[in-house]
N, C-alpha and C positions, 0 to 999 in steps of 0.2 A: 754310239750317239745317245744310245735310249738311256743308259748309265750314267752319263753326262749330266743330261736331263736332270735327271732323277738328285745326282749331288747337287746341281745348282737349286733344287728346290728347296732342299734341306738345308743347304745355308741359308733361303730368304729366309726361313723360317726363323732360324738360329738368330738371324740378322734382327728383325721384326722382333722376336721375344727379348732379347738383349737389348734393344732401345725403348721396348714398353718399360722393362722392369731400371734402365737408369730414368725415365722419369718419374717415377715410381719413386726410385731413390730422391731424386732434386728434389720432389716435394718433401718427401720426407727429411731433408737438410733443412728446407723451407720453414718447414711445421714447427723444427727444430730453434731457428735462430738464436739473436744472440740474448745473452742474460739477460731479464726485464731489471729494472732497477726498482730496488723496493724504500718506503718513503723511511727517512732516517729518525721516522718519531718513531716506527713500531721495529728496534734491532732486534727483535726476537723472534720477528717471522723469517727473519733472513737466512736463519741453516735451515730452514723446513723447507723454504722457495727453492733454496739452492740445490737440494739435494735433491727436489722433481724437479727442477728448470735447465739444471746445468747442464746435462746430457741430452741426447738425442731420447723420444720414446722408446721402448721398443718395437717392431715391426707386428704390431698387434692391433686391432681397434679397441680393444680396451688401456691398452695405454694411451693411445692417445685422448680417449675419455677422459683418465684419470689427470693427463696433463690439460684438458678442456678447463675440468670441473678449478682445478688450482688456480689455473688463469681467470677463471671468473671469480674467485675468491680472494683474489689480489688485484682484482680491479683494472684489466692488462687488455684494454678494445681490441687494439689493434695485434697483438699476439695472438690473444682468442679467436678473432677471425682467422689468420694463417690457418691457426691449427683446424678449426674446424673447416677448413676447404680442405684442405690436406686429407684428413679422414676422411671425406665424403668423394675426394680424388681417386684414396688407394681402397677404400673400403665401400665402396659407390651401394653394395645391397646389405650392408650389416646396419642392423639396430640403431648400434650409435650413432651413426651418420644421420639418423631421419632426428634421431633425439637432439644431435649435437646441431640441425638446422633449428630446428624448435627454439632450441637455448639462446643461440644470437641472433632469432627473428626476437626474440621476447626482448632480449637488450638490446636493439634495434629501437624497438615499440617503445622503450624506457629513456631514450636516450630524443623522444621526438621525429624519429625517421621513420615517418610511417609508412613510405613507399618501399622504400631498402624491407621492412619489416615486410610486408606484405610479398613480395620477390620472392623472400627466402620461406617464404610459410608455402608459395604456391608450386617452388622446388621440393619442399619435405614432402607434401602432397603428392607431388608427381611420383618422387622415388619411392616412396613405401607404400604401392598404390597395395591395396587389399590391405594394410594394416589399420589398427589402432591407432597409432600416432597418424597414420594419414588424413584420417577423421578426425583427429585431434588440431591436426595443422588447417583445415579446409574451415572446422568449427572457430577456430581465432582466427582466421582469416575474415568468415564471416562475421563474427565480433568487431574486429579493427573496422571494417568496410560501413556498420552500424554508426559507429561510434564517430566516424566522419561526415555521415551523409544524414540524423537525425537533426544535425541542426539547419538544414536547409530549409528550402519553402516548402519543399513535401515529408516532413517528419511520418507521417503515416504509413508512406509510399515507402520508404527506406526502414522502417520496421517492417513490412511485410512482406518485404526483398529475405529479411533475415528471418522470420517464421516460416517462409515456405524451404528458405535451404538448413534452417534447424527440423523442420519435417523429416531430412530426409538422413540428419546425424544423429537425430535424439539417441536412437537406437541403440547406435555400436559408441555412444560415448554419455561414461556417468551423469548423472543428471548436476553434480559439483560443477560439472566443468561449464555448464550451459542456464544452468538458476541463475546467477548472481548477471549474466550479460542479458538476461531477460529483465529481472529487477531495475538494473541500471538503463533500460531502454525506454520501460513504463515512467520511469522517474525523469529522463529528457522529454521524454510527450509531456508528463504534465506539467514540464516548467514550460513546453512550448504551447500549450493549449489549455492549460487549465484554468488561466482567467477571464476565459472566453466564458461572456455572458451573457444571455443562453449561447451557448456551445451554436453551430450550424446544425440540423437535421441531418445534412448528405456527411458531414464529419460527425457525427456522432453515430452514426448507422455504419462508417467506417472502421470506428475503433472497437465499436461490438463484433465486427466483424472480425476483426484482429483477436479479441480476447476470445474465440470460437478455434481461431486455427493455433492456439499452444498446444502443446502435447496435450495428451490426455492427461487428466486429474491435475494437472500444473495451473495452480490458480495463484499468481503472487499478488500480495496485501498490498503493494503499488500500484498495478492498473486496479484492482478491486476499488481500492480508495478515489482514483482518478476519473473513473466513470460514475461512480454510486454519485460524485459532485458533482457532474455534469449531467444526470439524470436527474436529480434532485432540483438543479437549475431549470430543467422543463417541466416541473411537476408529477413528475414519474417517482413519486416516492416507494412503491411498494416494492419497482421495477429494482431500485439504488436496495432496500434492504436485502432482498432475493440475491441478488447481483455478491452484497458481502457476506451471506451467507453461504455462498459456495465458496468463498475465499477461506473462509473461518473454520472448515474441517481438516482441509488442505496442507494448514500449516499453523506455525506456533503464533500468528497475528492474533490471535485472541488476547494472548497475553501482552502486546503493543500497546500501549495507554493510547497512543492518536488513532488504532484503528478499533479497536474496544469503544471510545469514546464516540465515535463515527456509528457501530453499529447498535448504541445507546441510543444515537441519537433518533439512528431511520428506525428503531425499534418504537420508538414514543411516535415519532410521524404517522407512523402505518398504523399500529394499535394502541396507542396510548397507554395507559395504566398496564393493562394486562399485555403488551409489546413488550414495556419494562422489566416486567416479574419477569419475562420467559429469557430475557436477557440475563437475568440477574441470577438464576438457576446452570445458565450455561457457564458462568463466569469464572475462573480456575482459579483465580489472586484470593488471597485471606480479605478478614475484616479493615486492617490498613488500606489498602490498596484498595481497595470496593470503595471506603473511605472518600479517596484522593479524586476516583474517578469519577464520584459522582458530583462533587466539589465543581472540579474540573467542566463537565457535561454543566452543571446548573449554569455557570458563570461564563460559558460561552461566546453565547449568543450575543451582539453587538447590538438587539436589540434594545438591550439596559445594561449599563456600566454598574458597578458594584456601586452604593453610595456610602461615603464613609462614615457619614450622621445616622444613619440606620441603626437603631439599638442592635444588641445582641446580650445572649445569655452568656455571663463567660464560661469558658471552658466548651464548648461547643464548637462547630463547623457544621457549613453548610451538609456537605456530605453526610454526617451523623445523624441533624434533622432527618433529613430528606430519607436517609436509612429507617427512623424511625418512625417515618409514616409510609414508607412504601409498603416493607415486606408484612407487619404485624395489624395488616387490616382487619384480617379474620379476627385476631383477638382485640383489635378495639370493637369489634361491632355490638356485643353485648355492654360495651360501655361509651355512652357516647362523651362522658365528661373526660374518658382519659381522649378520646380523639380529637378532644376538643382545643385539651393542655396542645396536644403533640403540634395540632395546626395552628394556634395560637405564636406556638415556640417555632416554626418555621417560617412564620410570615415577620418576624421580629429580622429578617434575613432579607436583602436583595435577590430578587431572582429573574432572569429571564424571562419576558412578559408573557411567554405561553406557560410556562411550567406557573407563573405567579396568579393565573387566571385561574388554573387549574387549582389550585390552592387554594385560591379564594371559594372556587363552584365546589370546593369539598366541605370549607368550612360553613357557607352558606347552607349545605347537607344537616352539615351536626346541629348547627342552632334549629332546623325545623323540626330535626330530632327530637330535641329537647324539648319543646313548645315554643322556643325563643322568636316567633315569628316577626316580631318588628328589628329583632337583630337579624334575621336574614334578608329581610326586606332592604337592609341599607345596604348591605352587600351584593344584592343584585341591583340596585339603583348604579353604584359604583362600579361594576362591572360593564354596565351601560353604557357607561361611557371610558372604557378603558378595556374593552373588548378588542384582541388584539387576531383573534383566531375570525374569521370570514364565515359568514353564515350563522354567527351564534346569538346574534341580538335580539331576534326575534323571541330565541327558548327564554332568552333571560328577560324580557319585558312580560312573558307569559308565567316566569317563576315570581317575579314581582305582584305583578297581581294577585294572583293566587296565594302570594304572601300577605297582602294586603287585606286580601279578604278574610283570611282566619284569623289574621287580628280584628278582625271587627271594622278595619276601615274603607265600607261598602265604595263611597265615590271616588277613592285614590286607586281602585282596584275595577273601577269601570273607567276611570282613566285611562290607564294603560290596556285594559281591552279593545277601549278604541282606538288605540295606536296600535294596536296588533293586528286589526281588521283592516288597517290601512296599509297593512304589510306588500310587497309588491311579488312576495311568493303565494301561490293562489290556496296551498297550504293551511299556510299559517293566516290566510283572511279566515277560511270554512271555520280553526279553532277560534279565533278572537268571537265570530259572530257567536258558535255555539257558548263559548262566555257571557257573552253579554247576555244572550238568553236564558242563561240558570242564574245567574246573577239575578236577574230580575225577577226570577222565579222565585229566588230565596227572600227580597224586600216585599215579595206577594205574601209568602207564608211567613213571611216573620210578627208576632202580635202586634196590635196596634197597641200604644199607652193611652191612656183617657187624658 
């Protein structure tokens, strides 16, 4: 009896193995099917198709790779699927199966089927759990899942679903594979939030939060750009420069004209002149290109459109001026007639009405230099009322006078003292008064005529 037993076991067994390995076999007829037809403009791919397609694989997981990779090279959906079930049927723990799901979740994803795509990315996942490509499958998974749920009403919420589960794959996968779905997330925030103006408090305290949790050192020039705007729009200028200056080590956006020209920009906001130079020091592009950008950076601003009746010097650009009175300060200083020429030859230019103020309160400099004080005088008169920068009317009604007065003309220069003692900053009252005071000091000590 015991004997008995014992052969009846060993047939189930025989039984059971013998019906695993025919369907083993059916799939592999399956995988195999019949000849794809190939299009009759290209006859010359046809003995190469034929000669992998006609036959069955061999019982190999690399053949059947090798007939994956042909099918997707001939353009064959429904073939490519068979076979990549197939492999992943007979070959369920080999390589190629985790790779050959990868391959038709991606032409899945290509084709618009982004559920079918995300199925077979959460199969690759499952089967090559500890590998490479498993984290590779989980990281486009989390990609696709971004790339649908960014354009909803919580954009924020659905990138920060995808920086907490890139947290935990940065790791075990290239930083290739995971930059470019960061890039492309910051660039749907800011078509979905960047023309908020001002931005909210609670979302903008959001997206800083966000730009905290990337990996470490991963600064991309996209959210850099999209918050430095949105800080800038609350008057956090230093916050927007600091902000692009961590982006600007990080990576080659230096050399971007739109984020170059952005970090021009918060450079002059924060520090002005000397913001500029330290910019213009870190700057990697030749003389062209510095050129272009500062072109570019003047004519901006929507402040002032270019105006096309504006003289100019021929052969010049704005950029060149502008070149030629930033950097070579030090060597105009002993000469005030060349920095005179320079600012003379850039105001012949439209510009932006803070850079163009600025120009003016330079060239107003040079003529006091000179002695030209009733030519600086009408310069600050005109600034007076064309003062585009917040807080500055006061300095310039105090430059005027004191213009006034070295030319000699005492009452046009207690004029504007008492406009300046009326000022509503308690400031600039204390100065106007001390004005008027030595003013009147100097009509005491000045000789009488007979």
């Amino acid at each position: 009896m015991a004997a008995w037993c014992k052969g009846m076991s060993v047939m189930v067994v025989c039984v059971a193995a013998l019906t695993g390995w025919c369907q083993e076999l059916a799939a592999h007829r399956r995988a195999a099917g019949p000849l794809p037809r190939v299009a009759a403009s290209t006859p010359q791919a046809v003995p190469a198709l034929k000669d992998q397609l006609s036959m069955p694989p061999a019982l190999t997981a690399a053949a059947y790779w090798q007939r994956l990779e042909a099918l997707a090279a001939a353009d064959h959906p429904a073939a490519l699927q068979d076979t990549v079930l197939a492999l992943v049927n007979i070959f369920p723990r080999s390589p190629q199966g985790v790779a050959a799901l990868l391959k038709l979740a991606h032409q899945a994803k290509l084709r618009g089927e982004t559920a079918k795509s995300l199925e077979l990315l959460g199969l690759a996942a499952w089967m090559g759990q500890g590998s490479t490509a498993a984290g590779q499958a989980r990281l486009a998974a989390a990609a696709l899942e971004l790339r649908l749920n960014l354009p909803s009403a919580s954009p924020a919420q659905a990138f920060r679903h995808f920086l907490e589960k890139l947290e935990a794959l940065a790791a075990s996968c290239p930083p290739e594979e995971w930059q470019g779905t960061l890039a492309e997330g910051w660039q749907i925030l800011a078509q979905q939030v960047g023309g908020l103006d001002p931005c909210p408090l609670p979302l903008l305290e959001e997206l800083l939060a966000l730009w905290e949790l990337q990996p470490q050192g991963v600064r991309p020039g996209e959210g850099a750009l999209l918050l430095a705007d949105l800080l800038k729009k609350q008057g956090l200028i230093e916050e927007a420069r600091a902000l692009l200056d961590q982006a600007a080590p990080t990576s080659k956006e230096l050399s971007s004209p739109r984020f170059a020209r952005r970090l021009l920009e918060m450079a002059w906001l924060s520090r002005g002149w000397l913001g500029v130079e330290d910019f213009l020091k870190r700057y990697p592009q030749g003389q062209g290109e510095l050129n272009v950008l500062l072109s570019s950076w003047s004519t901006q601003s929507p402040e002032r459109k270019p105006n096309p009746s504006t003289p100019s010097l021929k052969g010049d650009n704005p950029g060149e001026v502008l070149w030629a009175w930033l950097l070579p300060q030090q060597a105009h200083a002993g000469h005030p007639e060349r920095a005179l020429a320079v600012l003379e030859q850039a105001l012949r230019h439209s510009w932006p009405g803070f850079l163009e103020e600025r120009l003016h309160y330079d060239l107003a400099g040079a003529y006091l230099l000179q002695g030209n004080f009733s030519q600086a005088a009408k310069i600050y008169q005109e600034m007076l009322s064309k003062s585009v920068i917040p807080g500055n009317t006061p300095f310039y009604r105090d430059r005027l006078g004191m213009s006034r007065w070295r030319e000699g003309s005492l009452d046009a220069a207690q004029a504007s003292f008492h406009l300046l003692e009326r000022e509503n900053d308690p400031l600039w009252q204390r100065v106007g008064k001390v004005r008027l005071t030595d003013l009147e000091l100097t009509r005491l000590q000045a000789p009488t005529t007979p």
